[in-house]
C-alpha positions as CSV (number, residue, x, y, z in Angstrom):
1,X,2.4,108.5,-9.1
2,X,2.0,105.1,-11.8
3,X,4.2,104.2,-14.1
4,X,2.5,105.5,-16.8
5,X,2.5,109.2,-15.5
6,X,5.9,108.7,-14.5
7,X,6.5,108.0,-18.3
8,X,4.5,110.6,-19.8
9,X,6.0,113.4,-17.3
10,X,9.8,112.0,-18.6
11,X,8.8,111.9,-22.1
12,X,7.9,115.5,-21.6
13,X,10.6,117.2,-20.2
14,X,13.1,115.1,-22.6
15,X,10.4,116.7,-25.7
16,X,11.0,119.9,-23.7
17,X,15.0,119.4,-23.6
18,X,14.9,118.6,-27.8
19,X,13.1,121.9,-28.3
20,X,15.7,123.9,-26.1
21,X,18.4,121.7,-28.0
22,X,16.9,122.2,-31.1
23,X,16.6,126.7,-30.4
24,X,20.3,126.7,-29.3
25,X,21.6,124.8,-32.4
26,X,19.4,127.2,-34.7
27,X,21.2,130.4,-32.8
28,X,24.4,129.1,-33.3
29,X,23.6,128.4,-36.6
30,X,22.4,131.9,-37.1
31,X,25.6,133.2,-35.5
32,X,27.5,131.8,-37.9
33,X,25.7,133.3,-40.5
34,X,25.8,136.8,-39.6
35,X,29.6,136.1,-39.1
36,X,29.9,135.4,-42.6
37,X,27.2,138.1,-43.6
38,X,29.0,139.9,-47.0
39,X,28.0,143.5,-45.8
40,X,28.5,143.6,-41.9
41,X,29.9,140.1,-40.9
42,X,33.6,139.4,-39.6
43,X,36.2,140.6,-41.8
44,X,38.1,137.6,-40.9
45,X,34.9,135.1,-40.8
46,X,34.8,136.2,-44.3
47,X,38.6,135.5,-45.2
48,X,37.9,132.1,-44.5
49,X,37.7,129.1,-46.8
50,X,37.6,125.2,-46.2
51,X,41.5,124.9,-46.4
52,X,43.1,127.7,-44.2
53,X,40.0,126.7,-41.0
54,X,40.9,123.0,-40.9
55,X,44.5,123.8,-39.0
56,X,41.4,125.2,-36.6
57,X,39.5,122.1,-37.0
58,X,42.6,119.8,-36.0
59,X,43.4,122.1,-33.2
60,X,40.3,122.1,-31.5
61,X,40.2,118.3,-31.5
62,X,43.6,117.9,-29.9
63,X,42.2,121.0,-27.4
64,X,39.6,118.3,-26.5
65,X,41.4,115.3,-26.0
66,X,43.7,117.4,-23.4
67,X,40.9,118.7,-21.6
68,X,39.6,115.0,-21.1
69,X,43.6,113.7,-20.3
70,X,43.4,117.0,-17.4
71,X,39.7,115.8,-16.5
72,X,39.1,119.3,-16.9
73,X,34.6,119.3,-17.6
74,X,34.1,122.9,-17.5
75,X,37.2,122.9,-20.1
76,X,35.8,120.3,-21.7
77,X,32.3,121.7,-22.2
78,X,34.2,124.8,-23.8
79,X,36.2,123.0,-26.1
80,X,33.1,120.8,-27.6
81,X,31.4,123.8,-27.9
82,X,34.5,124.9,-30.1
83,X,34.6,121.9,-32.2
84,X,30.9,122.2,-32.7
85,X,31.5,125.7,-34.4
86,X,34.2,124.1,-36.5
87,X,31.1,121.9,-38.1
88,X,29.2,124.8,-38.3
89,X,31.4,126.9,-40.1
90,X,32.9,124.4,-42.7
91,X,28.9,123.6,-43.1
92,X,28.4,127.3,-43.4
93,X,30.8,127.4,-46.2
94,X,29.5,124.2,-48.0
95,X,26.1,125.9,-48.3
96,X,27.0,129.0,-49.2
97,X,28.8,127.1,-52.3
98,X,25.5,124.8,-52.7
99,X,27.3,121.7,-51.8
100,X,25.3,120.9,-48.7
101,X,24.2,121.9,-45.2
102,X,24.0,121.4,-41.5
103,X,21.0,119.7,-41.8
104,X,22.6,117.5,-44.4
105,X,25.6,116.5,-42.0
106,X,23.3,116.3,-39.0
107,X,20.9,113.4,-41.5
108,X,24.1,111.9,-43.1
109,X,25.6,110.8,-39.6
110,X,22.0,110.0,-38.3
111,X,21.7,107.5,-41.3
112,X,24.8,106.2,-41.3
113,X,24.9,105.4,-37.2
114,X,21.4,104.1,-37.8
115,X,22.9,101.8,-40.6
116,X,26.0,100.6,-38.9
117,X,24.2,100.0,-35.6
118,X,21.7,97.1,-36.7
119,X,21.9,95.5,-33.5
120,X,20.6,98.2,-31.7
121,X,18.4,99.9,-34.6
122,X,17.6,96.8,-36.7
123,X,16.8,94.2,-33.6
124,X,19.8,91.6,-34.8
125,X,21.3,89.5,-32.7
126,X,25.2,90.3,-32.9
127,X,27.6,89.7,-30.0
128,X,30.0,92.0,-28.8
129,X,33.3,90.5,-29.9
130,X,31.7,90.7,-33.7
131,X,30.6,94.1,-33.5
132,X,34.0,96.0,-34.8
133,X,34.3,93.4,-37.3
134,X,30.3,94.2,-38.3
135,X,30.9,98.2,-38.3
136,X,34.0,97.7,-41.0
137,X,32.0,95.1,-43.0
138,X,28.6,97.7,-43.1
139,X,31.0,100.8,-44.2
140,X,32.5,98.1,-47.0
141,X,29.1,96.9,-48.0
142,X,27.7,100.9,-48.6
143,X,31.1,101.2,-51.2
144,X,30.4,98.0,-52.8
145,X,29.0,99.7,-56.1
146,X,32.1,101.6,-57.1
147,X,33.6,98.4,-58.0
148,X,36.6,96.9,-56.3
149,X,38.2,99.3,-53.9
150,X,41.1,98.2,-51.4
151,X,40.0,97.5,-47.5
152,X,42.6,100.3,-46.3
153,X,41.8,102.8,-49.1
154,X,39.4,104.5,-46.8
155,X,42.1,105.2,-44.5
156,X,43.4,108.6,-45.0
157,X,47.4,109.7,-45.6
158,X,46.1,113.4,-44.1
159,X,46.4,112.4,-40.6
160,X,49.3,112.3,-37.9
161,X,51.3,108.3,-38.7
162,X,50.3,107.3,-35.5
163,X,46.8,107.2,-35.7
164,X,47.0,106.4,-39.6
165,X,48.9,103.0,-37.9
166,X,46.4,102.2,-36.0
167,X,43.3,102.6,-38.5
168,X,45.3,100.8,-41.2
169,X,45.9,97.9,-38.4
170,X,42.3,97.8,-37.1
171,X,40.9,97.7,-41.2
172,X,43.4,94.8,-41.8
173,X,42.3,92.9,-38.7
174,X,38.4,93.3,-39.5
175,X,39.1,91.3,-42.7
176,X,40.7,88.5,-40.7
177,X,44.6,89.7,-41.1
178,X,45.6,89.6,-37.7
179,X,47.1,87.4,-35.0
180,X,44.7,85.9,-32.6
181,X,46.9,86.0,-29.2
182,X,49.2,88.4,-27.9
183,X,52.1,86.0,-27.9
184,X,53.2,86.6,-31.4
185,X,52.4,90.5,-31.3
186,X,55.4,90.8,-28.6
187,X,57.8,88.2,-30.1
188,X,57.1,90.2,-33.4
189,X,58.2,93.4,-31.5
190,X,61.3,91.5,-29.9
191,X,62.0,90.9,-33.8
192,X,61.7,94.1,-34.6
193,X,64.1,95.8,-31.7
194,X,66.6,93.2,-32.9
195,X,66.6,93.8,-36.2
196,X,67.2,97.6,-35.2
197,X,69.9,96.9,-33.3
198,X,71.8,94.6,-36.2
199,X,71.1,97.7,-38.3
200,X,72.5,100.6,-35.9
201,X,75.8,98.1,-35.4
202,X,76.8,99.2,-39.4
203,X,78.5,102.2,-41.3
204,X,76.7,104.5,-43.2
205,X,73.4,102.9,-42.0
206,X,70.7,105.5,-41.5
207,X,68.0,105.1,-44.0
208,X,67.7,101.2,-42.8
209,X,67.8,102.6,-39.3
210,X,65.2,104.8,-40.0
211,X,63.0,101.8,-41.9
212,X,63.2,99.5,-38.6
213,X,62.6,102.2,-36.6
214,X,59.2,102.5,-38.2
215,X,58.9,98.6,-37.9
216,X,59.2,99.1,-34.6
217,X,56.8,101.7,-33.8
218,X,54.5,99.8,-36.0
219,X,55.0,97.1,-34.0
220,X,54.6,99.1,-30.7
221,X,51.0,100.4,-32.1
222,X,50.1,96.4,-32.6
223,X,50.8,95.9,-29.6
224,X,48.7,98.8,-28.1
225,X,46.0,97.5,-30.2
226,X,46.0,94.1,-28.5
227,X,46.2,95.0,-25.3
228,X,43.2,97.4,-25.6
229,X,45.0,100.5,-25.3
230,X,44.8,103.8,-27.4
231,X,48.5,104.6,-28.4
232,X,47.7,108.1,-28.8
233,X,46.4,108.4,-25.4
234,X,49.2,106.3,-23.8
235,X,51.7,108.5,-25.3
236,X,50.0,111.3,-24.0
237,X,50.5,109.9,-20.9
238,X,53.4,109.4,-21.1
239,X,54.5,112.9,-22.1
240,X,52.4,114.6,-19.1
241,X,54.9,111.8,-17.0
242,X,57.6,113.4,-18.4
243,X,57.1,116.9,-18.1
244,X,56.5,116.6,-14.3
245,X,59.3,114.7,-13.8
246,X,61.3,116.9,-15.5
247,X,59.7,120.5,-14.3
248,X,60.8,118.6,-10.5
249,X,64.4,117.9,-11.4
250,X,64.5,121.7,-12.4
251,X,62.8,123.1,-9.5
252,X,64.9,120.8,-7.6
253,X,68.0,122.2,-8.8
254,X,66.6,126.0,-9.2
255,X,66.1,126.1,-5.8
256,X,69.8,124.8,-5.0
257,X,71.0,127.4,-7.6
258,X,72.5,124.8,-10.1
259,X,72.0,124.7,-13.7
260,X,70.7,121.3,-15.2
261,X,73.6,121.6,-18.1
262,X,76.3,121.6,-15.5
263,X,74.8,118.4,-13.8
264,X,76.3,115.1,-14.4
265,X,74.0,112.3,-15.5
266,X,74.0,110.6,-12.4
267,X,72.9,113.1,-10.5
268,X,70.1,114.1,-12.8
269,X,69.2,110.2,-12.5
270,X,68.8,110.3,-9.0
271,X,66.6,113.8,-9.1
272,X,64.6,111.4,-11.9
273,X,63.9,108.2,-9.7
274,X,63.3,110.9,-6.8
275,X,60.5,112.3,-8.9
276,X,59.1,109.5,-9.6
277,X,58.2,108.3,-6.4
278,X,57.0,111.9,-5.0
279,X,54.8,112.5,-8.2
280,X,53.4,108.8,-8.2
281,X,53.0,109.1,-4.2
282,X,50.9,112.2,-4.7
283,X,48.7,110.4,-7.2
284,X,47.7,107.7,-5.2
285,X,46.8,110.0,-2.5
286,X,44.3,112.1,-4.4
């Protein structure tokens, strides 16, 4: 077969793939709106409004990211598809107020991705270490008529601290406000634990403990940021280490008919280290 009817057949199945894309999205689309049908949709489709489905919305995200942290595709392929109906509905419910519609989100993202992206889209020349520092400067640049409007304003309070850290961090650092090695990020964080521990020393103390603390967390996401690490995902980690660890210390002492309360510390230490070899040995045979 040439190259050329090698291309056409390809370009035909992927046309073939957009049309089957293209039916599913309109059924799920028309789902929806029989769901929120006045007459004979959902009674409880019906009850909703934009404020009482985004705890849903938020949910589902955080369903993803632990069905990605499992390696769990099947789960995964569920949970996208869940998230997915979360557009559709708060789209649904836009439209039926005359704000906008799917078709509006789907053009808006289209546009702006086509915008930010003119190194792929636009043929420019940009390299690689630039091209965070080009995708903050394009979204500034598209605000630049409502007059003068602060680099972290577009970082929203409505999210969990830790990922507002971050963002607020990475905007900062896009403009230039950032250290350029990793040497100062740590000694900043060794400034940070000190000054914590100065504070914790005194009487009466807890609202500047609790200040440092948050220095020091701030400090940790800096960190995470430098090193190329996602703090969210490395905490999550790092929970998933714990539970195991823990679920073996009280399997461990379930089947030896002890209660973890009664335990001393030490021995519970010991269980601990014991898990963590066993756990880690099982991991690196898999």
């Amino acid at each position: 077969m040439s190259d050329n009817l090698i291309k056409l057949y390809h370009s035909k199945k992927m046309a073939e793939k957009n049309i089957e894309t293209n039916n599913k999205i309109s059924e799920l689309l028309q789902i929806m709106g029989q769901l929120r049908e006045p007459k004979n949709g959902c009674p409880w489709d019906l009850q909703q409004n934009f404020e009482s489905i985004a705890p849903y919305t938020i949910e589902e995200a955080y369903e993803v990211a632990e069905a990605i942290q499992q390696a769990d595709m099947p789960a995964l392929r569920d949970e996208l598809g869940d998230l997915l109906f979360q557009v559709v509905f708060h789209s649904r419910l836009a439209e039926e107020q005359e704000l906008f519609n799917f078709d509006d989100v789907v053009t808006a993202i289209c546009e702006k991705l086509t915008h930010r992206h003119p190194h792929v889209f636009a043929g420019e020349n940009v390299p690689e270490e630039l091209l965070a520092n080009r995708w903050e400067a394009e979204k500034r640049k598209e605000k630049e008529g409502d007059g003068y409007v602060s680099v972290l304003n577009a970082v929203s309070v409505h999210q969990p601290a830790m990922n507002q850290a971050y963002k607020l961090q990475k905007k900062a650092a896009s403009v230039g406000f950032d250290w350029a090695s990793i040497e100062p990020v740590i000694e900043k964080l060794d400034e940070e634990i000190s000054e914590i521990k100065h504070e914790i020393k005194k009487h009466d103390n807890q609202r500047r403990i609790e200040e440092e603390l948050g220095d020091v967390l701030f400090s940790c996401i800096n960190l995470a940021r430098h090193v190329n690490v996602d703090p969210e995902w490395s905490l999550r980690g790092a929970n998933k280490r714990f539970s195991e660890r823990f679920t073996y210390i009280e399997q461990q002492l379930n089947s030896k008919r002890l209660k973890i309360e009664d335990c001393s510390i030490e021995m519970l230490d010991e269980l601990w280290n014991e898990a963590k070899k066993i756990i880690k040995r099982d991991a690196d045979s898999l």
